[in-house]
Structures are given as structure tokens and as C-alpha cells.
N, C-alpha and C positions, 0 to 999 in steps of 0.2 A: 190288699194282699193279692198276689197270684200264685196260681196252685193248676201245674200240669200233672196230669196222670196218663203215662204210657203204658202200651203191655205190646209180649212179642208172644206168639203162639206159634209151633212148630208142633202140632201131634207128633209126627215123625218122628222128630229127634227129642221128644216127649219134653217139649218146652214150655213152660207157662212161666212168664216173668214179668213183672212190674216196678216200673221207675217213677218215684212221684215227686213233684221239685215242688219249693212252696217258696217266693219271697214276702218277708216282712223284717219291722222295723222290730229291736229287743228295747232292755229298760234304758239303754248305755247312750240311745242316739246312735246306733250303728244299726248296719240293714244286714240280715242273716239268709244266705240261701241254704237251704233245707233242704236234703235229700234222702230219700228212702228208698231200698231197692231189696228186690229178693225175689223167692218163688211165689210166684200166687196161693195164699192158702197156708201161710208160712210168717214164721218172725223173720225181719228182716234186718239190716244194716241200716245206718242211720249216722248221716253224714251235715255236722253245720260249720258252714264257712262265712265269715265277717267281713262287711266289705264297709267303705266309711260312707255310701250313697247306695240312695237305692239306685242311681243310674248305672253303676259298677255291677251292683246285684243283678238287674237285670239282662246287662250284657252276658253276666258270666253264664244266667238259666238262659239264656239264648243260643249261646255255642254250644250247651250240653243237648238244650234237644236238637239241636242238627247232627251231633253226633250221636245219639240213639234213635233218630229215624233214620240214618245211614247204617246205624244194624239194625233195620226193621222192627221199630219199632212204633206203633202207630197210638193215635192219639185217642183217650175214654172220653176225656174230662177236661175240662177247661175253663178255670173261673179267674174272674178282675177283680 
């Protein structure tokens, strides 16, 4: 399984937010990216998307975090 944890922090504009992607396999033989996002400190949304490989799965958590460190978001956590 891989599991990214992001967060963006702005005091300023009084931001605390976290993105967490998680790929693995469900009972089906299919690979599921898992997404969770919200304020830090907070329930959040919870997003899972089915893909038929995990090689699809990890493509897709691939372009999601290049487009949440393009809105600065930077990395906590990182496990394989």
C-alpha cells in the first residue's frame, strides 16, 4: 500500500489543510485510490476511485500530487 500525506499552511489567510491519498487493492481484484481532504482538526471528505491495476492507481496518485504541490502543498508522510 502507499499512503501520501500533504498539508498547506497559510497563518495569513488562516489556512490549515490536509490531502491524504492512500493506494491499495479491495476484495473485487480492483485497485482503489483513496482520498481524504479537509481542515486540519476537522471531518473531512472522502473520495474512492477504482481503477482495474494498480499501475492506473498509481498514475492517477501521481498527477494528483503534482497538482497539490502546485497549490503548495508540501509533503508530512510518506509510506510504501
Amino acid at each position: 500500500m502507499i499512503e501520501i500525506h500533504l498539508e498547506k499552511h497559510d497563518a495569513d489567510k488562516n489556512v490549515a489543510r490536509y490531502y491524504r491519498m492512500s493506494v491499495h487493492p479491495n476484495l473485487f481484484g480492483e485497485w482503489a485510490l483513496q482520498r481524504e481532504w479537509g481542515r486540519i482538526g476537522q471531518g473531512g471528505h472522502v473520495r474512492l476511485d477504482l481503477f482495474r491495476s494498480e499501475a492506473e492507481a498509481k498514475r492517477a496518485l501521481s498527477g494528483l500530487e503534482g497538482v497539490k504541490q502546485r497549490r503548495a502543498y508540501e509533503h508530512v508522510g510518506m509510506s510504501h
